[in-house]
mmCIF file as gemmi writes it, N, C-alpha and C atoms, coordinates in Angstrom:
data_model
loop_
_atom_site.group_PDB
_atom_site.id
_atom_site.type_symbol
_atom_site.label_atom_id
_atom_site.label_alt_id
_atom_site.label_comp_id
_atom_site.label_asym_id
_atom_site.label_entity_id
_atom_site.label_seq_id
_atom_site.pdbx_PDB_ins_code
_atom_site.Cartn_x
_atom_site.Cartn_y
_atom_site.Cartn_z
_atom_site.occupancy
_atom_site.B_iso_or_equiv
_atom_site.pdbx_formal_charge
_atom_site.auth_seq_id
_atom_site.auth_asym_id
_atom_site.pdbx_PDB_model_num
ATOM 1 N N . UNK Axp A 1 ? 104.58 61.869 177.94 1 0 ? 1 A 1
ATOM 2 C CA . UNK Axp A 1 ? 104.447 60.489 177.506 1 0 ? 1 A 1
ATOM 3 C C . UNK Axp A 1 ? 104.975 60.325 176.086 1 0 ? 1 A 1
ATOM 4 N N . UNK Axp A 2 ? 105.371 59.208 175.908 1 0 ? 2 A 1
ATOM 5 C CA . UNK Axp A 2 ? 106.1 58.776 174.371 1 0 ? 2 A 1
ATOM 6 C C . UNK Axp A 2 ? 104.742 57.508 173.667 1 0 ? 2 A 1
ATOM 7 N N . UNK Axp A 3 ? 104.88 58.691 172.667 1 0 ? 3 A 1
ATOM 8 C CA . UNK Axp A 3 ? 103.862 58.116 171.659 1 0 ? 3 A 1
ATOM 9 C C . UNK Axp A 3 ? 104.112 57.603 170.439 1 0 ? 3 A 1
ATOM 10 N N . UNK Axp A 4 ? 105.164 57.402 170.313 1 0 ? 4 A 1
ATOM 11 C CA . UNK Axp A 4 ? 105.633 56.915 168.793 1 0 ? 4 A 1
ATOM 12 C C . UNK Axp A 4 ? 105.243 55.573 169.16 1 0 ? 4 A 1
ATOM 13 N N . UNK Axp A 5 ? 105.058 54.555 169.952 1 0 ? 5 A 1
ATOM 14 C CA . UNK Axp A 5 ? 104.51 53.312 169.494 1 0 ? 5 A 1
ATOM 15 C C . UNK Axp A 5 ? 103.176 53.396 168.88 1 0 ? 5 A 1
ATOM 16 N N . UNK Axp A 6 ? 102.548 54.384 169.285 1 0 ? 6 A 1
ATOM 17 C CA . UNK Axp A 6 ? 101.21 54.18 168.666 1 0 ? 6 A 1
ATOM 18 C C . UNK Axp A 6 ? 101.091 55.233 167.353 1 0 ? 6 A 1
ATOM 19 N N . UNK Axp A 7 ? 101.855 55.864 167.327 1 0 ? 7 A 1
ATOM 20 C CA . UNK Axp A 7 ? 102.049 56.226 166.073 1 0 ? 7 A 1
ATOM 21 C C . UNK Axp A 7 ? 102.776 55.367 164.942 1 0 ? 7 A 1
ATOM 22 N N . UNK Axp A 8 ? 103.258 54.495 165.177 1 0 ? 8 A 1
ATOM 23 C CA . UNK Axp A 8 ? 104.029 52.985 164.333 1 0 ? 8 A 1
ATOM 24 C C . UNK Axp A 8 ? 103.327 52.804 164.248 1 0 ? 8 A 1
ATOM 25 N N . UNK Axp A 9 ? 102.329 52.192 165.263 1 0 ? 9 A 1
ATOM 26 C CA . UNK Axp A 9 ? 101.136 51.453 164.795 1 0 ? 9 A 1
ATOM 27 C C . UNK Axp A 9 ? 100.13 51.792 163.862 1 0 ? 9 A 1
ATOM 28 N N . UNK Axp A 10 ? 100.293 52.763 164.17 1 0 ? 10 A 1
ATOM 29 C CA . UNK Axp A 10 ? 98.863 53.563 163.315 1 0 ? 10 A 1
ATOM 30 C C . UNK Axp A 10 ? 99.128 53.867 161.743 1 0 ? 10 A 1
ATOM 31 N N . UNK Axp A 11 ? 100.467 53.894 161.611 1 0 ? 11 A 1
ATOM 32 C CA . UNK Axp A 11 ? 101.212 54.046 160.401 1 0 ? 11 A 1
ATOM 33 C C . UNK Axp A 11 ? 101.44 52.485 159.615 1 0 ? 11 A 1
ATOM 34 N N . UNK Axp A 12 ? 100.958 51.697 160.381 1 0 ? 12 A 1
ATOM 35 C CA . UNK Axp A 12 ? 100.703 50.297 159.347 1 0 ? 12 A 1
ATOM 36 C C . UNK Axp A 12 ? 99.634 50.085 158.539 1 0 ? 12 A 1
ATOM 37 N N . UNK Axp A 13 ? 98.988 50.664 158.828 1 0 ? 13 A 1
ATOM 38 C CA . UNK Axp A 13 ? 97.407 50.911 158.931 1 0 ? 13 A 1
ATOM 39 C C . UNK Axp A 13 ? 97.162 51.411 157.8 1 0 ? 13 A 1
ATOM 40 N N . UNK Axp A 14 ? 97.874 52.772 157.893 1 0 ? 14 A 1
ATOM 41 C CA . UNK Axp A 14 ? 98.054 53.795 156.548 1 0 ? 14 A 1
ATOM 42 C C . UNK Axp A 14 ? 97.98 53.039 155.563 1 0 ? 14 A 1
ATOM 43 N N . UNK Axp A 15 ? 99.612 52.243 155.632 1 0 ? 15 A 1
ATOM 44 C CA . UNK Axp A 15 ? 100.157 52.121 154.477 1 0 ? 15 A 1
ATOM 45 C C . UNK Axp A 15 ? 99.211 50.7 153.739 1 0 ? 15 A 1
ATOM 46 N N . UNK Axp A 16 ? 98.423 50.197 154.48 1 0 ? 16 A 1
ATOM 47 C CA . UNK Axp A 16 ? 97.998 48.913 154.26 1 0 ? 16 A 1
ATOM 48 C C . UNK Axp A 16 ? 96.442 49.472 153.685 1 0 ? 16 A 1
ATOM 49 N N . UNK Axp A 17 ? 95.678 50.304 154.148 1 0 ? 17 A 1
ATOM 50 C CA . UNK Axp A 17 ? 94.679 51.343 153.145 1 0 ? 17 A 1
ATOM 51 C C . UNK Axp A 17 ? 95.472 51.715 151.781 1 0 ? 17 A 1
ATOM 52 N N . UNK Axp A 18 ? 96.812 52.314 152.198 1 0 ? 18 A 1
ATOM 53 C CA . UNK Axp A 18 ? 97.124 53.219 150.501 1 0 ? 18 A 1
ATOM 54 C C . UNK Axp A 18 ? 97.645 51.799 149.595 1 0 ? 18 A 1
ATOM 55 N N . UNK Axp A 19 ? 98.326 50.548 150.582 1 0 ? 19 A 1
ATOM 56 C CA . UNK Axp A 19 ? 98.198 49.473 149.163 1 0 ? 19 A 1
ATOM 57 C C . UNK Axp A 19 ? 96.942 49.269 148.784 1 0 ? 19 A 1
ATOM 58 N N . UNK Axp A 20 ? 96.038 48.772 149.083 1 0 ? 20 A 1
ATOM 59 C CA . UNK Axp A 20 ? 94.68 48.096 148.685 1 0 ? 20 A 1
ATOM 60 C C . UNK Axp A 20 ? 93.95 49.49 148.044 1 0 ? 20 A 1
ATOM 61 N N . UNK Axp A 21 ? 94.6 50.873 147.719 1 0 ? 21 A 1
ATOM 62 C CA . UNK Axp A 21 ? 93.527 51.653 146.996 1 0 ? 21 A 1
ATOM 63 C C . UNK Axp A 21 ? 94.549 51.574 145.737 1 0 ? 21 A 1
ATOM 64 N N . UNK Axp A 22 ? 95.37 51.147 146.083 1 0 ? 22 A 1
ATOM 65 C CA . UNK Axp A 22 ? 96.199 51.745 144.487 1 0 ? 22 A 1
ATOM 66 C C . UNK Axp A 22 ? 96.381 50.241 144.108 1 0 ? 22 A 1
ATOM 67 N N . UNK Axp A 23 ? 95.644 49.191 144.592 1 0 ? 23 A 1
ATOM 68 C CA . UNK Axp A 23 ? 95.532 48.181 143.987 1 0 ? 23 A 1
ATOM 69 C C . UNK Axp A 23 ? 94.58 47.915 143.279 1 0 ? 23 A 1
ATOM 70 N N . UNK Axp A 24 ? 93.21 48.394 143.852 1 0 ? 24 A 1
ATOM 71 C CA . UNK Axp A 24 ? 92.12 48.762 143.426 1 0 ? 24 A 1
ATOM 72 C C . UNK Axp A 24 ? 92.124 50.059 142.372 1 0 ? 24 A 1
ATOM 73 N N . UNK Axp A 25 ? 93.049 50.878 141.976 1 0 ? 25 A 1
ATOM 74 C CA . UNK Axp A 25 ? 92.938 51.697 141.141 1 0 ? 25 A 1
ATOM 75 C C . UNK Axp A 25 ? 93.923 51.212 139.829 1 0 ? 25 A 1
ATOM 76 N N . UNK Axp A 26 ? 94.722 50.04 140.231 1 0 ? 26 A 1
ATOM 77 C CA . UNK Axp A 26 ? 95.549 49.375 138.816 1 0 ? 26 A 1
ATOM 78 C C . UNK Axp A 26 ? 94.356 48.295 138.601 1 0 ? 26 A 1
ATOM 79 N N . UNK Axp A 27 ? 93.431 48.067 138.824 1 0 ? 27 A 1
ATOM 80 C CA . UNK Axp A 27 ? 92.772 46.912 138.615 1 0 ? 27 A 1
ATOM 81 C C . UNK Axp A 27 ? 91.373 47.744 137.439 1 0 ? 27 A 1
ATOM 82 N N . UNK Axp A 28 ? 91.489 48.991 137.983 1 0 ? 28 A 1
ATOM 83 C CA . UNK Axp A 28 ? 90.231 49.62 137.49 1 0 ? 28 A 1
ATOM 84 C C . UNK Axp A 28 ? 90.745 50.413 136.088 1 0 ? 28 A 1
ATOM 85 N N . UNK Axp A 29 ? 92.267 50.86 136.243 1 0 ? 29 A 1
ATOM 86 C CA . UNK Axp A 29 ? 92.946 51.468 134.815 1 0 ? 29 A 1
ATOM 87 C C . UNK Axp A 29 ? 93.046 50.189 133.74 1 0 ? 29 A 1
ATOM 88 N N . UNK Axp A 30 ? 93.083 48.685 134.367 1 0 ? 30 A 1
ATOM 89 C CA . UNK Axp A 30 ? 93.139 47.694 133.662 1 0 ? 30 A 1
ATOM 90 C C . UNK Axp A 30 ? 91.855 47.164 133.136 1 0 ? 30 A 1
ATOM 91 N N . UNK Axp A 31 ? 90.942 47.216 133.375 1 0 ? 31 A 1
ATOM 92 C CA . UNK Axp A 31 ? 89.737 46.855 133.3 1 0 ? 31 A 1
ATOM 93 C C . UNK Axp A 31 ? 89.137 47.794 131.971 1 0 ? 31 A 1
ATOM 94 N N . UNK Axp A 32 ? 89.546 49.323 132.798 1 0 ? 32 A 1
ATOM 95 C CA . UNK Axp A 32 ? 89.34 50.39 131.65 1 0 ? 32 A 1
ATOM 96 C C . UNK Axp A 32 ? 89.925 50.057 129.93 1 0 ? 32 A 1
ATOM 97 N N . UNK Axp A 33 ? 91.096 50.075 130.099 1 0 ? 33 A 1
ATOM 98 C CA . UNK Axp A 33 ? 92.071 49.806 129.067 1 0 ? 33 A 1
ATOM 99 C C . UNK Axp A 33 ? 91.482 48.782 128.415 1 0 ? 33 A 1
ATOM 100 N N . UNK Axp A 34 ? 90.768 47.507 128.813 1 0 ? 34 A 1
ATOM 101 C CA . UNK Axp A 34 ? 90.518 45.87 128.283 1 0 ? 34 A 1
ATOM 102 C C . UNK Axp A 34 ? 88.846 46.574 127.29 1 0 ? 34 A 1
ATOM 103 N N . UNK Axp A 35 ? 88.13 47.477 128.346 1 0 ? 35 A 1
ATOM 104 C CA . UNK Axp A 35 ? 86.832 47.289 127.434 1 0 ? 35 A 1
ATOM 105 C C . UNK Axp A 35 ? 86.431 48.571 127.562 1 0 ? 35 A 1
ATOM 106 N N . UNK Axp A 36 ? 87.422 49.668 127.591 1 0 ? 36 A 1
ATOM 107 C CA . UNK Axp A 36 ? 86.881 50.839 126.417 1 0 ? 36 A 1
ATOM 108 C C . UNK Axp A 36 ? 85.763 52.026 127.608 1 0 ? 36 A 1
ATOM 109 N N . UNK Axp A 37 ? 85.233 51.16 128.973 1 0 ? 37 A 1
ATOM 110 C CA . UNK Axp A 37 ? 84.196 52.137 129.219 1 0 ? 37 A 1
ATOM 111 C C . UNK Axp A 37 ? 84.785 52.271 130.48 1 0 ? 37 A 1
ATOM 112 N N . UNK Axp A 38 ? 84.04 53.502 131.581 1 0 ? 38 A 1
ATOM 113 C CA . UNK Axp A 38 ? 84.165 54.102 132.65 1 0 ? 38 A 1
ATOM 114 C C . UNK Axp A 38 ? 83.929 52.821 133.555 1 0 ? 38 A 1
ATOM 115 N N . UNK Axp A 39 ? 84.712 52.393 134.895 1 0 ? 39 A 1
ATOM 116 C CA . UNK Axp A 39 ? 83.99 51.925 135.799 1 0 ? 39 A 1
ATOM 117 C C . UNK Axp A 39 ? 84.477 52.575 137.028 1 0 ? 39 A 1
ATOM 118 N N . UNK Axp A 40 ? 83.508 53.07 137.952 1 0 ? 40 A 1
ATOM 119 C CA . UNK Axp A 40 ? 83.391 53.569 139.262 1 0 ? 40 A 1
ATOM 120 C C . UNK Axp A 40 ? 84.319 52.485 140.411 1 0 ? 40 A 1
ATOM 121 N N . UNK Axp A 41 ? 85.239 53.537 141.118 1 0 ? 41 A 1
ATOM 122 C CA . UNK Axp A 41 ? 86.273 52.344 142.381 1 0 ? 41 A 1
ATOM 123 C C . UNK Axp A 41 ? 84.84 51.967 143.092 1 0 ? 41 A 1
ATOM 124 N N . UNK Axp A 42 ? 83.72 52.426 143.305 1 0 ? 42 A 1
ATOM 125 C CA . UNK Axp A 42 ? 82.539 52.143 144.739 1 0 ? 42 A 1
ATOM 126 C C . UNK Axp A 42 ? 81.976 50.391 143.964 1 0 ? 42 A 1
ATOM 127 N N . UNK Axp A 43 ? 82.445 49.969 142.797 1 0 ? 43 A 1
ATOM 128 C CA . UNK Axp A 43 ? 81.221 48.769 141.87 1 0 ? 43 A 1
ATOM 129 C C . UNK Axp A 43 ? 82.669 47.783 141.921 1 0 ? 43 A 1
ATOM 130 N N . UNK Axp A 44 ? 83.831 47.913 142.285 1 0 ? 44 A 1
ATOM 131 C CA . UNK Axp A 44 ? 85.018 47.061 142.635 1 0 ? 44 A 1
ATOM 132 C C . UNK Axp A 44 ? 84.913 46.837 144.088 1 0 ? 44 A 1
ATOM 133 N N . UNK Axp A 45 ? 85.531 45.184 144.456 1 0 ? 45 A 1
ATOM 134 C CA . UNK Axp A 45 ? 85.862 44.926 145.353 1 0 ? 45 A 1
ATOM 135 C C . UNK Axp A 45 ? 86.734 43.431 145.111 1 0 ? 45 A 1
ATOM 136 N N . UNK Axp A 46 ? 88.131 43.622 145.896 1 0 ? 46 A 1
ATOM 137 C CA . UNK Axp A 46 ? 88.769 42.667 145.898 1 0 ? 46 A 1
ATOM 138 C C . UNK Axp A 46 ? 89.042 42.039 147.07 1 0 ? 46 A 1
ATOM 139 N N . UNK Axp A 47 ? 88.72 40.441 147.09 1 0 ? 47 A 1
ATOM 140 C CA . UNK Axp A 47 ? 89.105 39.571 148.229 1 0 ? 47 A 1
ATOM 141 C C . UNK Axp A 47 ? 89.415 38.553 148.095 1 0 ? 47 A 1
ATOM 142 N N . UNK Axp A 48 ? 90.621 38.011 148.082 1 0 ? 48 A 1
ATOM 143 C CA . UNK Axp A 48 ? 91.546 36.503 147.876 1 0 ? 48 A 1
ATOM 144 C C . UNK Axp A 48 ? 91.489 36.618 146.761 1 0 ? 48 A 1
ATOM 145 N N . UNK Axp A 49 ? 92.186 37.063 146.162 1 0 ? 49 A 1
ATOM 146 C CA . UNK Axp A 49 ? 92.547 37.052 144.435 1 0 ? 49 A 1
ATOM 147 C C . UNK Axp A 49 ? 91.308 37.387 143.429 1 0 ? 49 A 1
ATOM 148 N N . UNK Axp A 50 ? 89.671 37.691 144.093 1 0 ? 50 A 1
ATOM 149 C CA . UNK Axp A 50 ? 89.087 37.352 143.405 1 0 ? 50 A 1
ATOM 150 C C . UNK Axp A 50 ? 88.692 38.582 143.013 1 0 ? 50 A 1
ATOM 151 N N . UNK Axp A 51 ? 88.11 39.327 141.636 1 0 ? 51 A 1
ATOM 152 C CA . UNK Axp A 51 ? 87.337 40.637 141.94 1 0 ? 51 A 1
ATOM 153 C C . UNK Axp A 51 ? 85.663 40.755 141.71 1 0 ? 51 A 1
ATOM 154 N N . UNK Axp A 52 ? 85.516 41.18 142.595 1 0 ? 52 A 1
ATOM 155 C CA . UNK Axp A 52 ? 83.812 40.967 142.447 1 0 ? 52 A 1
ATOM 156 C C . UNK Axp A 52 ? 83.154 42.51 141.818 1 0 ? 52 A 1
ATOM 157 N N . UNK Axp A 53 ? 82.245 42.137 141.239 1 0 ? 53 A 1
ATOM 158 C CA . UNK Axp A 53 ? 81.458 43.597 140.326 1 0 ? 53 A 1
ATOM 159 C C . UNK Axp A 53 ? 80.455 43.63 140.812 1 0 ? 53 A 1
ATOM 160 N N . UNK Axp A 54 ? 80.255 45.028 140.515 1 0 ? 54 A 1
ATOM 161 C CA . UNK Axp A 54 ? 78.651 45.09 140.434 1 0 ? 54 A 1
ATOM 162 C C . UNK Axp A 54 ? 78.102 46.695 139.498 1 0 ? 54 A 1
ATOM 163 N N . UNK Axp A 55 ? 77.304 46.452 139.001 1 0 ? 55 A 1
ATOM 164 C CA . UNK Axp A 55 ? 77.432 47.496 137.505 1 0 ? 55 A 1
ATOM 165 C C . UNK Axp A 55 ? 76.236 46.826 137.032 1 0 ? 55 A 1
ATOM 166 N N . UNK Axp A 56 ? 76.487 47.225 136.069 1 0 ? 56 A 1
ATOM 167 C CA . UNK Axp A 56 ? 75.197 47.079 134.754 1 0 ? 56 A 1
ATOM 168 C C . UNK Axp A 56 ? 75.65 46 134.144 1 0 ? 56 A 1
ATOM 169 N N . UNK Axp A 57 ? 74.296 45.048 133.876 1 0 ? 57 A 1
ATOM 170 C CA . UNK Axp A 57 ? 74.406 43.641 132.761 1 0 ? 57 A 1
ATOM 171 C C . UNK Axp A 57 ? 75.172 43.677 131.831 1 0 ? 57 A 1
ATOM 172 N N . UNK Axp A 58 ? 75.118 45.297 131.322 1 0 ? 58 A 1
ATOM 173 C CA . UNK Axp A 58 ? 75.967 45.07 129.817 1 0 ? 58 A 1
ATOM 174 C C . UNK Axp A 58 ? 77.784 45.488 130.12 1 0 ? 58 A 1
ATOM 175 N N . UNK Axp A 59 ? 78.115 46.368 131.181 1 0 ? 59 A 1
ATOM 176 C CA . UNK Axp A 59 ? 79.269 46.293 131.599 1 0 ? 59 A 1
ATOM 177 C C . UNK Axp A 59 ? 80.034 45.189 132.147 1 0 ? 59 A 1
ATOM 178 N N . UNK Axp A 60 ? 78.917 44.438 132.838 1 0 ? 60 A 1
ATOM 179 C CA . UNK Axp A 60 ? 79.361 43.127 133.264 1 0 ? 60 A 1
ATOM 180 C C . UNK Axp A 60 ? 80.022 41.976 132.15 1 0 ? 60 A 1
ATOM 181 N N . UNK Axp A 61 ? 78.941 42.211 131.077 1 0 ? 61 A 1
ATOM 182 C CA . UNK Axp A 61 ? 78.934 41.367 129.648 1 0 ? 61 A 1
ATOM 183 C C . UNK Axp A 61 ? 80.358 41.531 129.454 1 0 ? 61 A 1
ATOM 184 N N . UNK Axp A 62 ? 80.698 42.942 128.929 1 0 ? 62 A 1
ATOM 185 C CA . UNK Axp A 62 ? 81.604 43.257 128.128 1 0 ? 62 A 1
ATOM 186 C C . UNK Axp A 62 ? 82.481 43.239 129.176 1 0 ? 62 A 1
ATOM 187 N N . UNK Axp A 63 ? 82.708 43.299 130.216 1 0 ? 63 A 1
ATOM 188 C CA . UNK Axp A 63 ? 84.147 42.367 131.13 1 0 ? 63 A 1
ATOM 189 C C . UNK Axp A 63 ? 83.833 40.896 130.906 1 0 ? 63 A 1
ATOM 190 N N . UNK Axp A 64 ? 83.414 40.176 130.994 1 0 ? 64 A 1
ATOM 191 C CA . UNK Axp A 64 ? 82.97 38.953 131.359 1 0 ? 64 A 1
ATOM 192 C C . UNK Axp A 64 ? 83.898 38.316 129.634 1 0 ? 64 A 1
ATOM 193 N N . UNK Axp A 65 ? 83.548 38.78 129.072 1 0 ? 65 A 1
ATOM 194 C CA . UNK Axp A 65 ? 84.027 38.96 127.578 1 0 ? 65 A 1
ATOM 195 C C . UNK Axp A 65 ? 85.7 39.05 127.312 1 0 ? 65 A 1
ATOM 196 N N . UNK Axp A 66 ? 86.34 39.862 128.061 1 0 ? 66 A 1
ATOM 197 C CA . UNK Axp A 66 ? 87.403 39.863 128.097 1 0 ? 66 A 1
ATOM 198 C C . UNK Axp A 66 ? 88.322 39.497 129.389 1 0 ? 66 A 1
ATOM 199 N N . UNK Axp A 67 ? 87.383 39.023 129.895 1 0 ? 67 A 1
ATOM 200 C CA . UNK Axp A 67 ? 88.024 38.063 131.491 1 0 ? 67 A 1
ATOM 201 C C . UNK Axp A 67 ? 89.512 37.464 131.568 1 0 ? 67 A 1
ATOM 202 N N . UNK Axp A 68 ? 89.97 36.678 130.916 1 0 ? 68 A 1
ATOM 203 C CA . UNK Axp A 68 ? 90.936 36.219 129.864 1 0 ? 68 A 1
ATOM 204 C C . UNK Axp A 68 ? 92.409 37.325 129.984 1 0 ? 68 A 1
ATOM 205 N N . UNK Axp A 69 ? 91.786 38.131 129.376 1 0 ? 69 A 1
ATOM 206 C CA . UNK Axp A 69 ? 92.669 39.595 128.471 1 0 ? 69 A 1
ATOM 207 C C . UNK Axp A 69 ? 93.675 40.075 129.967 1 0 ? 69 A 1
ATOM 208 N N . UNK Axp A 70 ? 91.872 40.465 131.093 1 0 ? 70 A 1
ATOM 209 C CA . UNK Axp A 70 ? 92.39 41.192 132.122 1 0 ? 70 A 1
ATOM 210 C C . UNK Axp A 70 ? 92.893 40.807 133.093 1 0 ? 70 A 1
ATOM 211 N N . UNK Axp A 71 ? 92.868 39.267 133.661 1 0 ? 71 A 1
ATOM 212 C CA . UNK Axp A 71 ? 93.771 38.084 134.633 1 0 ? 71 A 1
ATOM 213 C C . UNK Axp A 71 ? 95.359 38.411 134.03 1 0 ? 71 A 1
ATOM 214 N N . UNK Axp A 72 ? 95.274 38.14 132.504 1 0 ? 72 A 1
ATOM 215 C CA . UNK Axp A 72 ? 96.515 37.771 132.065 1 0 ? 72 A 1
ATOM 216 C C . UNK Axp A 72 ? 97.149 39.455 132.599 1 0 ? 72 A 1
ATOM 217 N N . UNK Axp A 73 ? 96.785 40.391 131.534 1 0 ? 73 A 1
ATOM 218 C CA . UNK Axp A 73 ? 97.207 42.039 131.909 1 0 ? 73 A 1
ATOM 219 C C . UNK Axp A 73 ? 97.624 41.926 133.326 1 0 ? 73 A 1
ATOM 220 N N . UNK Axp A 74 ? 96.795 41.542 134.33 1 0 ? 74 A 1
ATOM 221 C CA . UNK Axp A 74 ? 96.642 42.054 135.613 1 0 ? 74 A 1
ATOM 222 C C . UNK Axp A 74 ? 97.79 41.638 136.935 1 0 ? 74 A 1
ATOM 223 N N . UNK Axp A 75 ? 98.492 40.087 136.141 1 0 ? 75 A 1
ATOM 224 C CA . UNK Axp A 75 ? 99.317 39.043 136.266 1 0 ? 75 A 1
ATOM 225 C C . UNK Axp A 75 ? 100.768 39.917 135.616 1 0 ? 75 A 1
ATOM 226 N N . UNK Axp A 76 ? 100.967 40.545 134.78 1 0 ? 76 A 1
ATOM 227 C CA . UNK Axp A 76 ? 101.852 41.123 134.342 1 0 ? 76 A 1
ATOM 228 C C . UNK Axp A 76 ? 102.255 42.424 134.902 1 0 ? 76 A 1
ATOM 229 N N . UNK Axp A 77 ? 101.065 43.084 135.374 1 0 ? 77 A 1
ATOM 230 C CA . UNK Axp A 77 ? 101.7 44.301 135.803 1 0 ? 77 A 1
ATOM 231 C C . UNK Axp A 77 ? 101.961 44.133 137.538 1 0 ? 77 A 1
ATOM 232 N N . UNK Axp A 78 ? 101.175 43.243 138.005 1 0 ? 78 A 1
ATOM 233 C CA . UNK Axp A 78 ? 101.224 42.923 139.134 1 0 ? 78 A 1
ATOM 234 C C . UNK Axp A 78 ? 101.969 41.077 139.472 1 0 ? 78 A 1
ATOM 235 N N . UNK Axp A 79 ? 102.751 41.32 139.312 1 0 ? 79 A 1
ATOM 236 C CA . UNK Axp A 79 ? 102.729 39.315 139.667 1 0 ? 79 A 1
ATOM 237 C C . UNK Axp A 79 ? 102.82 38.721 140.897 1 0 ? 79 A 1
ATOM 238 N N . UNK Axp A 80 ? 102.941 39.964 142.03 1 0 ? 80 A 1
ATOM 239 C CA . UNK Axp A 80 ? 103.191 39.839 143.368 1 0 ? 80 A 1
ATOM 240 C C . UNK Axp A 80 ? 101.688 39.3 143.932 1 0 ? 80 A 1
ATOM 241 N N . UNK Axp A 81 ? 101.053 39.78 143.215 1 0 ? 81 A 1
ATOM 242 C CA . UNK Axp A 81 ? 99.401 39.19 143.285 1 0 ? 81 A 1
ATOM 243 C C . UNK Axp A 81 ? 98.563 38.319 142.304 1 0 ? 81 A 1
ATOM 244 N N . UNK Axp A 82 ? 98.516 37.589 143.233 1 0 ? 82 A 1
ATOM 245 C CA . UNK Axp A 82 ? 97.252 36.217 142.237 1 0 ? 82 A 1
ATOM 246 C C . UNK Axp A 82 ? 96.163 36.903 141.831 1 0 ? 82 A 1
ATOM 247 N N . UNK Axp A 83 ? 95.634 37.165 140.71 1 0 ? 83 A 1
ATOM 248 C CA . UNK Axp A 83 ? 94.361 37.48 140.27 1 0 ? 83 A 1
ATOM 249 C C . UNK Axp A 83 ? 93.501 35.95 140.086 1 0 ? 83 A 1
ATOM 250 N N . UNK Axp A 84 ? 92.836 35.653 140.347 1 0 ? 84 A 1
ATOM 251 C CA . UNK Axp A 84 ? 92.237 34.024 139.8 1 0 ? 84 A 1
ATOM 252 C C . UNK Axp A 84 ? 91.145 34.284 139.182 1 0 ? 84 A 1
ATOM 253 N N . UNK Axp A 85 ? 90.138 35.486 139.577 1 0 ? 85 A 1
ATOM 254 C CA . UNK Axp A 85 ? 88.9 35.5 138.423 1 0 ? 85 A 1
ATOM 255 C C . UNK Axp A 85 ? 88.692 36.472 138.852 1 0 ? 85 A 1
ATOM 256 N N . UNK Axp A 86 ? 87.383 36.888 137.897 1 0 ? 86 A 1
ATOM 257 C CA . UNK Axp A 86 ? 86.689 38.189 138.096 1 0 ? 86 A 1
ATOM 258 C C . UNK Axp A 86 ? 85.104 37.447 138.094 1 0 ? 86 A 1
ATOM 259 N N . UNK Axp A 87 ? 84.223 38.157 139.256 1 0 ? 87 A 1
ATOM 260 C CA . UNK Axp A 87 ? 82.973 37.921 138.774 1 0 ? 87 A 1
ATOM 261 C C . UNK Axp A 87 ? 82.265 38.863 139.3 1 0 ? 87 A 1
């Protein structure tokens, strides 16, 4: 039997996991870079332009703080993607 259709298929799949982690990992080197501290890929999540957190009050603060900084950054290195907010 010939299996390369489902091996195409399965290979969209891939590549559509390895965009959304290395999108999620320019979002998290950017974030880093804006306010100085560690944040974990498991406290990110992105859906329709938006990125949602979850962390500590005061990590939150100090993004929330430079919200601004990291749309604009995030718009530059990426422009193929709408960033619209972070919350």
């Amino acid at each position: 039997m010939d299996y390369n259709h489902i091996t195409k298929f399965l290979e969209k799949f891939k590549q559509l996991i390895f965009q959304k982690e290395e999108l999620k990992n320019i979002v998290i080197k950017t974030i880093e870079n804006e306010v100085h501290c560690k944040v974990e890929s498991s406290t990110i999540k992105i859906k329709n332009g938006v990125v949602y957190l979850k962390g500590s009050p005061m990590l939150r603060s100090e993004i929330m703080m430079h919200k601004k900084q990291i749309i604009e950054t995030l718009g530059k290195i990426l422009p193929e993607s709408k960033f619209l907010d972070i919350k």
